[in-house]
C-alpha atoms as one frame of an Amber mdcrd trajectory, in Angstrom:
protein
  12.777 -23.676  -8.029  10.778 -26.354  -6.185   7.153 -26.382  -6.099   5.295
 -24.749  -3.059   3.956 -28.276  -1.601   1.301 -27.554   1.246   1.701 -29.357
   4.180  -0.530 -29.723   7.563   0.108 -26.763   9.902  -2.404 -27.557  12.577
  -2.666 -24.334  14.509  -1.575 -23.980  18.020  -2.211 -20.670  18.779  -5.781
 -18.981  18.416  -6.382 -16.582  21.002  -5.998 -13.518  18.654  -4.407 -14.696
  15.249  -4.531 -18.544  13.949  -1.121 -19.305  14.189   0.614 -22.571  14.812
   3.179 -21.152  17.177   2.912 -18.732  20.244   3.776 -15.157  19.720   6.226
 -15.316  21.972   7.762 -18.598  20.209   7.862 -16.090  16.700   9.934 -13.571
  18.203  12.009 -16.083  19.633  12.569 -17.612  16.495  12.992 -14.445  14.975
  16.099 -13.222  17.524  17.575 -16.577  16.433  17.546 -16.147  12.850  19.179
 -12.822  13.196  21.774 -14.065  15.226  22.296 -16.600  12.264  22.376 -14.046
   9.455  25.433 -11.185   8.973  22.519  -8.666   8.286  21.739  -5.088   9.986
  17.892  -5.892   9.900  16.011  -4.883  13.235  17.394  -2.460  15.000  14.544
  -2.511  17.623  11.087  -3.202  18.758   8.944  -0.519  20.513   5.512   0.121
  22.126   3.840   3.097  20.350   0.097   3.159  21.855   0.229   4.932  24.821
  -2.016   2.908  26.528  -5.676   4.790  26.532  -7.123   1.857  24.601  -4.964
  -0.639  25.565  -4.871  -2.462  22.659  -1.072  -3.018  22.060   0.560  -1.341
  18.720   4.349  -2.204  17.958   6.967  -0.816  15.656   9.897  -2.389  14.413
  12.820  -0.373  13.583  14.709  -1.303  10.773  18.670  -1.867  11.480  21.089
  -0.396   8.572  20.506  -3.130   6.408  17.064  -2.912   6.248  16.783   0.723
   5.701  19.343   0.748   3.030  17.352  -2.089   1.538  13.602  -0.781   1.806
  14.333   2.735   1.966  11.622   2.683   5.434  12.656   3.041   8.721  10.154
   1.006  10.358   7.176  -0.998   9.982   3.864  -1.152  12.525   2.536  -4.619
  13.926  -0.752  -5.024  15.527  -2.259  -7.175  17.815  -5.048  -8.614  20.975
  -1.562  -8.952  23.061   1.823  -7.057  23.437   3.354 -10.425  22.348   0.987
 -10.588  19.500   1.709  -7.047  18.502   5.471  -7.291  18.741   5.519 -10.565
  16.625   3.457  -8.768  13.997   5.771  -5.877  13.760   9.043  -8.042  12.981
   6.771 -10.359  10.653   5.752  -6.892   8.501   9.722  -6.293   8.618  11.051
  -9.378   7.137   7.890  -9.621   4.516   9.104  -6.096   3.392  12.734  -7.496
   3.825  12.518 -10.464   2.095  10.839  -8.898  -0.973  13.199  -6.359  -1.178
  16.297  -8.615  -1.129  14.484 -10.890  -3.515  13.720  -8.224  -6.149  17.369
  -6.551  -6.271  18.479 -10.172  -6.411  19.235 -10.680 -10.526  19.338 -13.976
  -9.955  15.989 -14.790  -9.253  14.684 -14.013 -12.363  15.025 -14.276 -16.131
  14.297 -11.383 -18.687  12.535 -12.638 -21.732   9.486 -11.474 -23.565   6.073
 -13.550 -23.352   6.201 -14.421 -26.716   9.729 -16.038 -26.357   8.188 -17.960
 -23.192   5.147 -18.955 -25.344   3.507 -22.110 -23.089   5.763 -21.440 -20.020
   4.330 -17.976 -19.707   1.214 -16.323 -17.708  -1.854 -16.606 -20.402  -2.406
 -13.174 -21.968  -6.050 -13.640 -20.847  -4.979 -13.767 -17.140  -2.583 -10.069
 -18.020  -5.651  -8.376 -18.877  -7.440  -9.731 -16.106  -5.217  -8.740 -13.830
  -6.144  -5.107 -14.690  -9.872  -5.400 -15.682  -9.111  -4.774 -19.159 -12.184
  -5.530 -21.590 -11.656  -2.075 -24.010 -10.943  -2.133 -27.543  -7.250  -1.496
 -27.253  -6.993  -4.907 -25.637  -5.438  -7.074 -28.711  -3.076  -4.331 -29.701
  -1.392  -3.958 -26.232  -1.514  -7.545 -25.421   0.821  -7.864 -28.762   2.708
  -4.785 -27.441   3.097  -6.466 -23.863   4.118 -10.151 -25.519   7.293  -8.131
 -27.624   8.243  -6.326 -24.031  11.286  -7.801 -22.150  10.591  -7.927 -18.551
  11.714 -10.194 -15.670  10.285 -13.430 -14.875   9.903 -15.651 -12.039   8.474
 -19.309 -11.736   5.700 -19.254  -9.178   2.629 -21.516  -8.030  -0.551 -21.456
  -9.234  -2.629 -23.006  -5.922  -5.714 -22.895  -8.445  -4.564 -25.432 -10.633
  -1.511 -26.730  -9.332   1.111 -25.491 -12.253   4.025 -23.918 -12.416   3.620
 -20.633 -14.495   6.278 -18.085 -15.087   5.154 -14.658 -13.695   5.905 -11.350
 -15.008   7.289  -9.942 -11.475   7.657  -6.158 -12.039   4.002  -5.837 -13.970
   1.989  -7.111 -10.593   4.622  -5.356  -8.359   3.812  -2.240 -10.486  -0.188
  -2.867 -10.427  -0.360  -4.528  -6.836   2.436  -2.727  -4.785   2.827  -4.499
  -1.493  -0.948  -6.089  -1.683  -0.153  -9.377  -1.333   2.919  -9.558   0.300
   2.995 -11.757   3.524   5.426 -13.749   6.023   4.552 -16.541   8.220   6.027
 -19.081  10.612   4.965 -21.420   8.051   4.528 -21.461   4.456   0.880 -21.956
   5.035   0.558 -19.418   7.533   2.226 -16.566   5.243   0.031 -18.178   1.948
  -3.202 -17.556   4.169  -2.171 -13.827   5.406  -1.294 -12.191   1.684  -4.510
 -14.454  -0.269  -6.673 -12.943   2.859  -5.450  -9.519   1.780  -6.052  -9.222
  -1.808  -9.694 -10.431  -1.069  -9.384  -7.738   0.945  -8.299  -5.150  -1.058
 -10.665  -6.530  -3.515 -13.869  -6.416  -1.828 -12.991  -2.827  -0.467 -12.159
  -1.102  -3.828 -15.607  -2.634  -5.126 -17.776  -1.030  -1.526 -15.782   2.242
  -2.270 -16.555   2.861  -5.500 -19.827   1.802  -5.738 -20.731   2.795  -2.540
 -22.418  -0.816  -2.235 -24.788  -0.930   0.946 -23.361  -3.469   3.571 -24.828
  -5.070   6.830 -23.853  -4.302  10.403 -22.749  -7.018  12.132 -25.237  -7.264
  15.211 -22.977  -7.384  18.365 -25.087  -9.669  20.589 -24.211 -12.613  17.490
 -19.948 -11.889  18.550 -18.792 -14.675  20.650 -14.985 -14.725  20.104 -13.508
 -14.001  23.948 -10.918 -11.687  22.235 -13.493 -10.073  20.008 -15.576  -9.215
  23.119 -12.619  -7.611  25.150 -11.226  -5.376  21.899 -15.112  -4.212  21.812
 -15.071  -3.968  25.286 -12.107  -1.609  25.287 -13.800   0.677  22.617 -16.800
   1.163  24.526 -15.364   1.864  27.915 -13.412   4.823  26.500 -16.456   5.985
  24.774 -15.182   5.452  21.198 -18.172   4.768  18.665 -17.662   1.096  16.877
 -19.101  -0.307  13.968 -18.609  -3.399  12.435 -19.908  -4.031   9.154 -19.374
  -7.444   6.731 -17.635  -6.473   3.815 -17.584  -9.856   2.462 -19.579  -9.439
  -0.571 -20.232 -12.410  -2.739 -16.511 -13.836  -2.294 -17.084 -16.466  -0.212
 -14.155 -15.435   2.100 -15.489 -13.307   4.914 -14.091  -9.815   4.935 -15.048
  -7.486   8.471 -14.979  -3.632   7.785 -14.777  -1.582  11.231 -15.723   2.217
  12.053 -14.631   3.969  14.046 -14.303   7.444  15.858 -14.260   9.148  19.245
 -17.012  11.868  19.663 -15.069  14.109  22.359 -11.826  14.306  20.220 -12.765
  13.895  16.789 -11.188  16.806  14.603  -9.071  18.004  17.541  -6.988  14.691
  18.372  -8.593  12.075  16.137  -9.762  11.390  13.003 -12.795   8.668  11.271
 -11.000   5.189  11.086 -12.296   3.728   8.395 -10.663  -0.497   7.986 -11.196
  -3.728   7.011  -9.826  -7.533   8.089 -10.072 -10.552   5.870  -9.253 -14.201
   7.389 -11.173 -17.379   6.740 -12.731 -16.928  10.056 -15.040 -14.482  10.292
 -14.728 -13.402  14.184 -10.718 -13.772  13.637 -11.418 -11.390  10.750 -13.173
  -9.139  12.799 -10.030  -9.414  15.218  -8.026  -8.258  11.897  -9.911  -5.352
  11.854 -10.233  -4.344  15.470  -6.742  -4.151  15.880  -6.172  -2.423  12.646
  -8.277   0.406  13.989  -5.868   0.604  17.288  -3.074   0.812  15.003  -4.122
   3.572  12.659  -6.054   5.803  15.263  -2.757   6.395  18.071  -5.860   5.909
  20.677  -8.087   8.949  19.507  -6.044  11.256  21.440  -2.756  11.438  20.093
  -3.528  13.829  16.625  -2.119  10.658  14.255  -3.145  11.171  10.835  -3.077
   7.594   9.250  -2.444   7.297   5.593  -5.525   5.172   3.663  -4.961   1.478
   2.233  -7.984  -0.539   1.208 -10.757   2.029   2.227 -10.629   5.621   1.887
 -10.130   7.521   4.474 -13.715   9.481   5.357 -13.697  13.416   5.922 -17.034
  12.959   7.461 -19.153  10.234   8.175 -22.120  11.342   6.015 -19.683   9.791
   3.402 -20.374   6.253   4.998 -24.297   7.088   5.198 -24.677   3.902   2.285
 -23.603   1.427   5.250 -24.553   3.572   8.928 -28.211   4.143   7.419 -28.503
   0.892   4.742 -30.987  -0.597   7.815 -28.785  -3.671   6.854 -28.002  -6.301
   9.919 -26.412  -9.713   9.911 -25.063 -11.850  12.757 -21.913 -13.057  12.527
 -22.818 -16.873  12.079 -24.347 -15.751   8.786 -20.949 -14.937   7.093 -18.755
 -17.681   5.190 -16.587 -19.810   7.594 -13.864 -21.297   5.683 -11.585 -21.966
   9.008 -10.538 -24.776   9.722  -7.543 -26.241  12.758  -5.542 -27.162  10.075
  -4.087 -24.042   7.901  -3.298 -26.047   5.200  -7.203 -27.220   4.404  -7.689
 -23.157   4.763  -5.472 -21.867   2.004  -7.321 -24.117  -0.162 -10.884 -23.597
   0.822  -9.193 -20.089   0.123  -8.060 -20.774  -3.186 -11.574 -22.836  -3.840
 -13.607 -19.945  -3.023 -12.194 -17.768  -5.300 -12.422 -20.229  -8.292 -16.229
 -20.042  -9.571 -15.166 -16.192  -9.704 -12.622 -17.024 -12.159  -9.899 -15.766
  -9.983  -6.615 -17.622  -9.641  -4.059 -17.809  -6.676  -0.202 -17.552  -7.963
   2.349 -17.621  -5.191   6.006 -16.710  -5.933   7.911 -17.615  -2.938  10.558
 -14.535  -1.351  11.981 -16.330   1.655  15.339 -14.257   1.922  17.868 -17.431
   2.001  19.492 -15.918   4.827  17.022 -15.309   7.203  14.380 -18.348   6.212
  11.310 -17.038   7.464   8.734 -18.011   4.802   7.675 -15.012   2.579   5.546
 -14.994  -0.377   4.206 -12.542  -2.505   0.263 -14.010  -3.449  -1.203 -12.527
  -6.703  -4.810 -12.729  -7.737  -5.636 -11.753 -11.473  -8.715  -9.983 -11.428
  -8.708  -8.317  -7.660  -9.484  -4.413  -8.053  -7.400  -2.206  -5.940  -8.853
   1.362  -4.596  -5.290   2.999  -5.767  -6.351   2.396 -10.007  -7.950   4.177
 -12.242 -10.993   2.763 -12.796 -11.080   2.371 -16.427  -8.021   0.180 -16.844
  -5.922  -0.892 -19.503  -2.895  -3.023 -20.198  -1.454  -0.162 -22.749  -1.553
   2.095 -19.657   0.095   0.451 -17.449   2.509  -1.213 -19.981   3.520   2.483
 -20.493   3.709   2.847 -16.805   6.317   0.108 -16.373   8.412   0.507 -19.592
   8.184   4.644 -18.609   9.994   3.793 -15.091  12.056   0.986 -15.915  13.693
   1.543 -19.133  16.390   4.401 -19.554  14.934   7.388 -21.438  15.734   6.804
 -24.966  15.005   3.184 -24.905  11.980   4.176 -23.308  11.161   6.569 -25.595
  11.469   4.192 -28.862   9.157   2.019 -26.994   6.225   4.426 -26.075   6.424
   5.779 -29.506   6.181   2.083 -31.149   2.871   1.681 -28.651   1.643   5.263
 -29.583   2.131   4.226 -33.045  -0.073   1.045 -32.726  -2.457   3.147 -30.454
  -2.841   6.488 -31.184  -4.149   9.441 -29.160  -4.167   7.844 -25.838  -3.443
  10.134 -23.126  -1.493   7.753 -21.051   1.250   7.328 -23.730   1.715  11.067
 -24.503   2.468  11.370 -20.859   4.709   9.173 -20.382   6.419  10.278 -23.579
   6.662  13.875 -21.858   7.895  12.168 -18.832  11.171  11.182 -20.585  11.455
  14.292 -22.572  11.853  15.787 -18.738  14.191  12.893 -17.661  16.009  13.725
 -21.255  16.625  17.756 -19.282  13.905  18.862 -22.195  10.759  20.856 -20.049
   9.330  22.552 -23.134   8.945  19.620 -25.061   7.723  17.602 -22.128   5.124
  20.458 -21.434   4.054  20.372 -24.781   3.253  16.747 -24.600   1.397  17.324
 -20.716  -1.050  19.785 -22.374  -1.513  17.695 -25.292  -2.469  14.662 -23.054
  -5.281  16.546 -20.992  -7.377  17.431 -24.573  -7.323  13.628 -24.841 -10.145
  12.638 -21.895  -7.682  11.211 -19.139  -9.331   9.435 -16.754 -10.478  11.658
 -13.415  -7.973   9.546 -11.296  -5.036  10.602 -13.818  -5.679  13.886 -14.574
  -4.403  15.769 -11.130  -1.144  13.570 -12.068  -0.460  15.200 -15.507  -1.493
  18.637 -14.466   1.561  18.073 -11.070   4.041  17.218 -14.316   2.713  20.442
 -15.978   3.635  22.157 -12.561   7.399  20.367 -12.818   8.130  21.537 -15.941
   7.051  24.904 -15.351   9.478  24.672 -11.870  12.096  23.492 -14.008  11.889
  26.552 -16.587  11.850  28.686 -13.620   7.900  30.051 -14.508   7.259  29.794
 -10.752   3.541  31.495 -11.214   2.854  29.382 -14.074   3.095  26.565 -12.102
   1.327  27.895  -9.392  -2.033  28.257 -11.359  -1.754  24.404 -13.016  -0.937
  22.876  -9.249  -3.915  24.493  -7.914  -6.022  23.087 -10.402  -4.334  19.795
  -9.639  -5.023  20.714  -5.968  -8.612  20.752  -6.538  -9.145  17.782  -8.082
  -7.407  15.953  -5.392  -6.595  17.811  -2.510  -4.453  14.770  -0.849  -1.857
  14.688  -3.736   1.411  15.219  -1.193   3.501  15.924  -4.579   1.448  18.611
  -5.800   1.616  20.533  -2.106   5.547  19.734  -2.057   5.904  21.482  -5.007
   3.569  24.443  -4.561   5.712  25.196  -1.515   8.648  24.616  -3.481   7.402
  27.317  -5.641   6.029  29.430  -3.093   9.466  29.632  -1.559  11.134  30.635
  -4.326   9.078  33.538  -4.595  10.081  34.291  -1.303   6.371  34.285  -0.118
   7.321  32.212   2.691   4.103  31.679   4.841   2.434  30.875   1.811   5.397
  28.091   1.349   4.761  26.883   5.046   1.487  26.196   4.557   2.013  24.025
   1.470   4.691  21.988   3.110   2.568  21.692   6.536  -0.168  20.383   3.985
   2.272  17.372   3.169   2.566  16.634   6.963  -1.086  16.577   7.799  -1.066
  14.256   5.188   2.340  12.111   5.531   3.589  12.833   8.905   6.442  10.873
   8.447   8.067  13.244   5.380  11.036  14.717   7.391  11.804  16.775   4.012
   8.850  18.780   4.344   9.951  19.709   8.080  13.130  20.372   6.729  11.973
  22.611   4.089   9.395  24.562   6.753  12.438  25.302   8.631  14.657  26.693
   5.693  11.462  29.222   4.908  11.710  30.406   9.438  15.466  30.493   8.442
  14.645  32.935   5.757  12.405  34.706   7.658  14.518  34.881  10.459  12.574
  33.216  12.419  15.679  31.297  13.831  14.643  29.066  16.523  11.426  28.224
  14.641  14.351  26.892  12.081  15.886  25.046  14.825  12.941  23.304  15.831
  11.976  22.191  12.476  15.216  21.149  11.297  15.633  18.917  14.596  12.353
  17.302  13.382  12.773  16.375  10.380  16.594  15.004  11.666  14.620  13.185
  14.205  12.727  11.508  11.494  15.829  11.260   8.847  19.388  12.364   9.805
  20.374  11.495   5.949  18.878  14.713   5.262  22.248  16.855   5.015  21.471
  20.341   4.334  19.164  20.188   7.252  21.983  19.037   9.479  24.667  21.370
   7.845  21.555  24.593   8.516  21.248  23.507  11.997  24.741  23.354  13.065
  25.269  27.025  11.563  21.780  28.295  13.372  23.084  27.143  16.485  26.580
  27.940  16.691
């Protein structure tokens, strides 16, 4: 694979988003490349705002391909204009494309353990940076991770200008889709994914330490587009803060608040966001429009799902920033932009360095379609989503747990719970395959066994949902009833443990009970047409027929894969 080789991409395009082409020259090019490619992957672009704000949301809708591929059926774009918006949807969609098609790829990678890469490989002390690992374990599981075979993949190191083999499914396993970014340009897509792990970075750090952050005084925002998104907020009476996130990164990071007084709790909810860019107003842009996309204009009940900031119940939970007495103007943040993109991703990259904190790029351009895609990784970024005490032995469980089959899987945790005993994280994953082996006992056995051993607070409502499988699986539907609701307590937004409790609930025929578990998962993922689905087979019980029918329509509506639900239908309305 050829090196990444920056090039000048002077930008052409700055009324919302630095970009060296128009929006409307992006979707062009788009159209073109899917004309090129023998590919189901958009099968549409639509408005979704409905205009109260007027700050244009898009959603692309994944053609055949696509959804087969990414297993979503669309992805949201944002934006100061429709064009901008549109072009941001279709980006998200071939980013999420591209990596897809590059992952299943076998090609694109070679298996091999660390140890057999020796000098080609990622440095050990850049593995347990990129979980934060400092702990005792650390030599042992680095020597357990070295033996593992995993898949590989040459990528960039912008830092220091090597080629380093990556190991692709441990980051995709710690960072998810953090990272992963498209572009017009390779420079373009570099600057969007580094700009989000800062991001991610600086917002797991504020959240869990609840660090105190200025407001950025209004009267100091100059940016025209800037001025009309706050413009837009205050003529529809919508409270807005802006706040700078950026830390002590060097790579200016804008949080925004915000919430509408009249319909909060009725139609709305706290937004709660962030924006990272090298310019700090385009960065407050970022986050602007990442409020319009997330809030369906404060009127429309949406219920957005949390990324790098948690989503607030209240905003006494934000007092640390609303009553910190902290104020800076916008001038006073870093300003690493520059008209030439190129000169940006490495001020970027430069930034990041006296932290210790490396930039490695593996490129995911789908051959095909030849938009540029990279996924950016940043050893050492903290994401909101981890535990916070972490360790390579727990996630190297992780990965070998859902990767391997079960009995290879199981000679390997064993081996690591031999070399480090009594850690909770490798007894559960050892139950884990005992219940992909068709063995609940056993794996129960091991889930109780793993909560006397301190999990951490993060992991503990995740063992105690297993406990509630096994139980479901052994047909003890009480049993389970009593763990979930512990697990329910600790973290009332776990969408598996309410799934199951109305799973549960249902067959124990105590089917309100069972609604109200499954309407649970909606508030919280209104996108899971099988909870709809499973509301309406609990009115079908009851027969409460044409609450089925509605239900069942839904959750077609959102997923007409879901067969039973079509097959229930057709009988209820015959």
């Amino acid at each position: 694979m050829p090196k990444i080789e920056l090039k000048d991409a002077i930008k052409t395009q700055n009324q919302d988003q630095d970009k060296v082409i128009t929006p409307e020259e992006t979707l062009e090019r788009f159209r073109e490349r899917l004309a090129q490619v023998d590919l189901d992957i958009l099968e549409k672009t639509v408005r979704v705002d409905n205009g109260r704000l007027d700050i244009p949301v898009f959603m692309s809708m994944c053609g055949g391909d696509a959804r087969a591929l990414t297993g979503n059926r669309k992805q949201m774009g944002k934006g100061g204009t429709p064009a901008q918006a549109e072009a941001s949807a279709v980006m998200e969609l071939a980013e999420r494309f591209s990596l897809y098609a590059f992952s299943n790829n076998p090609g694109n990678f070679v298996v091999d353990t660390q140890l057999n890469l020796r000098g080609r490989a990622m440095a050990p002390h850049l593995i347990a940076q990129s979980v934060n690992d400092d702990s005792e374990d650390l030599e042992k599981a680095l020597g357990l991770f070295s033996r593992y075979p995993q898949r590989w993949r040459l990528g960039a190191n912008l830092t220091t200008g090597q080629q380093v083999m990556v190991p692709f499914d441990w980051f995709f396993s710690i960072n998810e889709f953090n990272g992963t970014s498209a572009g017009n340009v390779t420079e373009e897509a570099l600057c969007q994914g580094i700009s989000e792990v800062v991001e991610r970075h600086v917002c797991a750090r504020i959240s869990r330490e609840s660090i105190p952050c200025p407001l950025i005084r209004r009267d100091s925002i100059t940016d025209p587009m800037a001025l009309e998104l706050i413009r837009k907020f205050d003529d529809n009476g919508v409270e807005l803060f802006l706040v700078d996130l950026t830390l002590d990164m060097g790579i200016p990071t804008v949080g925004a608040l915000a919430y509408d007084p009249a319909t909060m709790g009725e139609s709305s909810e706290i937004v709660w966001t962030a924006g990272t860019a090298p310019n700090p107003q385009k960065a407050l842009c970022r986050a602007i429009t990442e409020v319009a996309q997330l809030a369906g204009d404060f009127n429309s009940g949406a219920n957005y799902l949390a990324s790098g900031l948690p989503k607030p119940k209240s905003l006494e939970e934000l007092d640390f920033i609303l009553k910190s007495g902290l104020e800076t103007r916008i001038q006073d943040m870093p300003d690493l932009s520059n008209d030439n993109i190129r000169l940006e991703v490495e001020a970027l990259a430069a930034a990041l360095e006296p932290k210790n904190m490396e930039v490695i790029a593996i490129e995911t351009t789908h051959p095909g379609l030849g938009i540029p895609a990279f996924y950016s990784i940043i050893p050492g970024a903290h994401f909101r989503e981890r535990a916070k005490r972490n360790r390579v032995g727990l996630f190297l469980s992780k990965l070998i747990s859902e990767n391997e089959p079960p009995h290879e899987a199981m000679s390997w945790l064993l081996n690591m719970d031999a070399a480090l005993p009594g850690r909770y994280y490798l007894i559960f994953n050892i139950g884990v395959q005992y219940m992909a082996l068709g063995d609940p006992e056993t794996a129960l056995t091991c889930f109780k066994k793993a909560m006397e051993f301190d999990p951490e607070p993060e992991d503990a409502p995740s063992i105690l949902v297993y406990m509630g499988v096994a139980l479901k699986d052994m047909g003890r539907y009480q049993e389970a009833l009593g763990i979930l609701k512990k697990a329910e307590a600790m973290d009332p937004d776990r969408t598996d443990c309410h799934n199951l409790m109305g799973f549960c609930y249902f067959s124990l025929r105590r089917h309100e009970e069972a609604i109200a578990s499954f309407q649970k998962v909606i508030d919280l993922d209104p996108g899971s047409a099988i909870d709809y689905a499973n509301i309406a087979s609990n009115y079908r019980d009851m027969g409460e027929t044409e609450m089925a029918i509605q239900y069942y329509k839904q959750a077609l509506a959102l997923d007409p894969s879901i067969d039973f639900a079509r097959a229930n239908l057709e009988r209820l309305a015959s």
